[in-house]
Each structure stands twice: as structure tokens, then as C-alpha cells.
N, C-alpha and C positions, 0 to 999 in steps of 0.2 A: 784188297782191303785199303792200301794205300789211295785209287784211285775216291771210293766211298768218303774215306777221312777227309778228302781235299775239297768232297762236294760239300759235305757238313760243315766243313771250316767255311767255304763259301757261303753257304744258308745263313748260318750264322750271322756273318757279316752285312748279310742282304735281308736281315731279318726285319729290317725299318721298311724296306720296299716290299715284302710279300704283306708284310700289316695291311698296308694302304692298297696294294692289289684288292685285297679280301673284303677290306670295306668299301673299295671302288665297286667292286662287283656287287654287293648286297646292296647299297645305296641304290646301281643302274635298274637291277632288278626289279626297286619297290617305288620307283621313281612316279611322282604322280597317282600314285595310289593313295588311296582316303585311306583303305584299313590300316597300308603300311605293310608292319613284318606280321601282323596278324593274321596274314593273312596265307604263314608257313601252316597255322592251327588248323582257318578255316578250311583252307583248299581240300586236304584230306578227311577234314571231315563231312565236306559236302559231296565228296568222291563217296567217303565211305556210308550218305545216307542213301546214294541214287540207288548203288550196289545191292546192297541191303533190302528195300524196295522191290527191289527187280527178281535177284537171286534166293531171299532165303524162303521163300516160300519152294522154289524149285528146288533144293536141297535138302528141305525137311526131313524128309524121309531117311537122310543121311547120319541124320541125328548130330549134327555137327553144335559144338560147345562153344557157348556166347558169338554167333555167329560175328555180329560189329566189330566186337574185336580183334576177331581173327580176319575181319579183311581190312582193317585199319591197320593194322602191322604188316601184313602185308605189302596193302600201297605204299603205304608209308616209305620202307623198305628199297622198293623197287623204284619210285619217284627219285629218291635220294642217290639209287646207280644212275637212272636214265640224264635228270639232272646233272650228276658231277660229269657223266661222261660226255652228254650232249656238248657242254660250256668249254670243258676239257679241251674237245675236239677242234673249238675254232679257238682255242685259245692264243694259238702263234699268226693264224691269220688275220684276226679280231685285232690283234696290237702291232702289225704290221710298221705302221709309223713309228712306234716308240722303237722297233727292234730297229729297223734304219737309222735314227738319230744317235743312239747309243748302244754302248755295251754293256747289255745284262745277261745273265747267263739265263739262256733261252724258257729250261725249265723250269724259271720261277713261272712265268705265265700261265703254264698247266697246273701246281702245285697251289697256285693262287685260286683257279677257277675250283679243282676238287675241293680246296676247303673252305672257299665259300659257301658251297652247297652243300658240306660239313656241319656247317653251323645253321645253314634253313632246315637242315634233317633235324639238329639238335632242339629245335623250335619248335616242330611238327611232332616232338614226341609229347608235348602237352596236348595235342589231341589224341592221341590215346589213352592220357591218364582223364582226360576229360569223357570217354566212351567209357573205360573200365570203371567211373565213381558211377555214370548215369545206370550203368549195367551190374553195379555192384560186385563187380569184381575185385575180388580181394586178391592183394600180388603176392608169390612167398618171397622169402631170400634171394632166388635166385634171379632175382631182375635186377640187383647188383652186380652180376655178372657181364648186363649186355656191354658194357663200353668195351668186354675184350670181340663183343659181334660186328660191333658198331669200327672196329679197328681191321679185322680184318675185311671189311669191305669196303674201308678208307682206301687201302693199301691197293685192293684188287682195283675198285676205279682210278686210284690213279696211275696203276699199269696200264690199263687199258686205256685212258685219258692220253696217255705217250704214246702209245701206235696210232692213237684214229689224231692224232693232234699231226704228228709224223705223218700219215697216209695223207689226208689234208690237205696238207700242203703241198706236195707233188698230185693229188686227185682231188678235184674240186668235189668228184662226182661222189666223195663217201658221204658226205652228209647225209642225201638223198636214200642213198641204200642204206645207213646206219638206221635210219626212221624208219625204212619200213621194216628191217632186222627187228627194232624194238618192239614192233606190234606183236612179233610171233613170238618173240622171248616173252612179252609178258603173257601171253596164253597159256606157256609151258612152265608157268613158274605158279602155279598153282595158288592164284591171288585170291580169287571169287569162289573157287570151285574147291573138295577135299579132293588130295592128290590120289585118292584109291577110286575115283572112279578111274582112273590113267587106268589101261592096257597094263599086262605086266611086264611085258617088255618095253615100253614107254616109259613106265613107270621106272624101272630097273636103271634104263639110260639118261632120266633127270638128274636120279639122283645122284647118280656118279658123274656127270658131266654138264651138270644147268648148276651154276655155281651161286646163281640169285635162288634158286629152287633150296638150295642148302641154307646160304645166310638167313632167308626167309622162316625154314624151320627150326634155323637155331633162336631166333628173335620168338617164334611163340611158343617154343618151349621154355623160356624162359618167362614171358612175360605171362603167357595165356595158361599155360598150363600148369607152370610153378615146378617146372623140370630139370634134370640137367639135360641138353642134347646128347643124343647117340654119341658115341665117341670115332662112329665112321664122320657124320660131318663133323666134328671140331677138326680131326686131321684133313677130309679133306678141303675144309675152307680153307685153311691156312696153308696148306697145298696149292690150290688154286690164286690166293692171295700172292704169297711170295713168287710162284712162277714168271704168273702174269705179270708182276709188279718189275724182276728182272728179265726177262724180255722185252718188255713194251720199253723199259728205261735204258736197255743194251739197242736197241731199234733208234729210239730218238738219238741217243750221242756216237750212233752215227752214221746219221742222216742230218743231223741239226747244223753244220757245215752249210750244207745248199740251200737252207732254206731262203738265205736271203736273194737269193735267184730269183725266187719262185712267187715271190710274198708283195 
């Protein structure tokens, strides 16, 4: 606890340089762009009309409830992990210079990069509510509830943001294999398609162990369905949240020693 307290009290202090990290980062992001940050809204919505397009005819027969929506939250969702982790990941080798010139305590840089991509998520949720008026979906109470969804999958990317930021930097070569990892996670995390056509032993193994597969159904149960989620995923997101979050953070502080070796 004591070691927690010390980094808080550091945050704290360092609270002026993770600001400007964070707007560093959104600024790089929308750089030379015409639409700008408009373009958190467009992106998944133009995902979510190819989608739509493509797949809801082939799912028909599924009978699946206001199909757009369900795969806007989705992407949505899943962009917002692959985003804060991809950024995450180069985030100590990305600032290489600055960590040579000075000392800052290394994990602002990953902490910066996830919530940056915190705040493009928080943006990209007005394209959802812009599908749900087109589609006349009416939301209940319980979409008040997502910021505790939206928190535990803050938490989880930025555990996981701290090992591939960590791996990284000793292995150039994670990027590479992190991207093609992400193709297959997003197929298994049931964006486009309802998760019963999965096998059921498939099926049985997402759910307990594809932890985007989980935050993904905790977001449309709240949003699409007007639910509360099972109470197998609330435990186990938050399960998989804090795990992740103290190994990936026990991983970096220590290995974050070498990394100016390496960088």
C-alpha cells in the first residue's frame, strides 16, 4: 500500500505533465485533418454502416435486435481497447528522447497514451447515440450505469498497455505479432456476428476468458437492451481489470530500470 500511496503522491504532482501528454497525443492524432476530432463520431459510424451492409442480411434469420446498434457498440468498444493498447505499447519507445533528457517517472507515458484514447472513446459515444435516435431506440436507466463499463476496461488497457509497453522495449518484434493477435481477438469477441452461433464450447471459453467479449456484453446490455448485465460478467470484468491492471504494472516497475538501455 505504501509503495501505491507514493505513486499517487507522484501523479499527483505530475499532474500538469500527464494534461499536456494527453492533449499532445489528441492534437498528434487529428493533426491535418479537415474533420478534426469529428472524426472519433465518424470513423465508427462509417465502420458501422459497411458492417451493417454486408452482415445484416446474413444474420437475419437470427433475429438479432436493432442490428446498428449492436454492432456500433461493439466497435465502438473494441477500437477503444485496440487504440489505448496499440498507443500504450509504443508509448516508452515513442518518447524515447524526452525519457533520456529527463526524469519522469516512466509510467506517465503509458498512462497518458490510455487516456488519451479514453477521451477519443468518450467522443465516439455520440455515434452511438446518433444510431440509437436514427433507429429509434429508446435507452432505459440503465445506460447510466456504463461509466462503471467504461472504467473497467480503462483499468484493463492500461494493465495490459504496461506489459506490451514493457515487452517493447526489450522486443521490437511485439508490435508485429500484437496486430496480427488483434485480428483474431476481434473475431472472437463477437462484434458483427450473435455470440450463439459460437460452438458451445467456444462459446463457454469466450465467455470466461475473452475479456473484450465480456465488457462488450456488459455495454449492450446496458445500452441496447436496457439491462443489468449477468453478474458472472460484472465479477468477471473486474476480475480480469484489476489482475491485468497489477501484473502488467508489477511487470513494468520492474523492468523499467533497463529500459534506458534499450530505447
Amino acid at each position: 500500500m505504501g509503495k501505491i500511496k507514493e505513486r499517487l503522491i507522484v501523479l499527483y504532482d505530475k499532474r500538469e505533465l500527464l494534461e499536456q501528454l494527453v492533449r499532445r497525443d489528441i492534437r498528434l492524432k487529428y493533426r491535418r485533418s479537415v474533420l478534426g476530432y469529428f472524426w472519433s463520431i465518424m470513423n465508427p459510424l462509417l465502420i458501422m454502416l459497411v458492417l451493417t451492409a454486408v452482415f445484416s442480411n446474413l444474420f437475419r434469420r437470427y433475429n438479432m435486435v436493432n442490428y446498428p446498434v449492436y454492432v456500433i457498440i461493439g466497435r465502438a468498444v473494441f477500437d477503444f481497447f485496440q487504440h489505448a493498447t496499440s498507443q500504450g505499447m509504443l508509448s516508452i519507445i515513442g518518447n524515447a528522447n524526452l525519457i533520456r533528457k529527463i526524469y519522469v517517472p516512466k509510467y506517465i507515458f503509458t498512462l497518458a497514451s490510455v487516456t488519451s484514447a479514453a477521451v477519443d472513446f468518450i467522443f465516439s459515444l455520440g455515434a452511438i447515440a446518433i444510431v440509437m435516435i436514427i433507429t429509434r431506440t429508446v435507452p432505459s436507466w440503465h445506460v447510466l450505469l456504463l461509466p462503471f463499463v467504461i472504467v473497467q476496461l480503462y483499468v484493463f488497457c492500461l494493465g495490459f498497455s504496461f506489459f506490451l509497453a514493457a515487452a517493447t522495449v526489450f522486443f521490437r518484434d511485439t508490435r508485429y505479432i500484437y496486430n496480427a493477435l488483434m485480428l483474431g481477438w476481434m473475431f472472437v469477441s463477437a462484434i458483427f456476428y450473435p455470440a450463439s452461433i459460437l460452438p458451445e464450447k467456444l462459446l463457454w471459453f469466450v465467455s470466461n476468458f475473452n475479456p473484450m467479449f465480456i465488457y462488450i456484453g456488459q455495454a449492450r446490455d446496458l445500452i441496447l437492451y436496457g439491462a443489468m448485465p449477468p453478474c458472472q460478467y460484472i465479477l468477471t470484468g473486474t476480475l480480469w481489470a484489476l489482475v491485468t491492471f497489477f501484473i502488467g504494472m508489477e511487470i513494468f516497475r520492474r523492468t523499467q530500470d533497463s529500459f534506458i538501455l534499450y530505447i
